[in-house]
C-alpha positions in Angstrom: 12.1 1.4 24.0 10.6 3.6 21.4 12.7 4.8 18.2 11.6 7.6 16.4 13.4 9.1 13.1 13.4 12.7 12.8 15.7 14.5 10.1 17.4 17.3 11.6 18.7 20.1 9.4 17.4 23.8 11.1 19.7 25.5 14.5 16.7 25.1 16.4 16.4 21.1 15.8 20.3 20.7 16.7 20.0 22.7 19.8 17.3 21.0 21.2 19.2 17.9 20.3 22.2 18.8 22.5 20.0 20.2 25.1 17.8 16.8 25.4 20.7 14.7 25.1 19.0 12.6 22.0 20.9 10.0 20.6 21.9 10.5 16.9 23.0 8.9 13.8 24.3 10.1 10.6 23.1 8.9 7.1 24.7 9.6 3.5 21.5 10.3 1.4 22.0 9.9 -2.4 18.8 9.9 -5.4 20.0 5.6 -5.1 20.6 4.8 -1.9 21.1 5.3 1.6 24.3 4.0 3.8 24.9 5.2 7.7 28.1 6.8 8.1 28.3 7.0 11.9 26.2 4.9 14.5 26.5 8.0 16.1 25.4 9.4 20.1 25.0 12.2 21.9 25.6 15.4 20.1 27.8 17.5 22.4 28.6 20.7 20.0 
């Protein structure tokens, strides 16, 4: 299985998200670190 990272942050990227199914996770991004705040799935809205 290949993982790829890919930060999404436009409309278009979230749609084609949903529309593909992809699998996601959500991060907390601060200038000192970085913690996951949800293992996440599929988005569904």
């Amino acid at each position: 299985m290949h993982n790829t990272y890919r930060v999404l942050q436009t409309d278009v990227e979230f749609l084609v998200a949903v529309l593909s199914q992809f699998r996601v996770s959500i991060w907390l991004i601060l200038p000192d670190r970085e913690e996951i705040m949800d293992y996440g799935g599929v988005v569904e809205a």
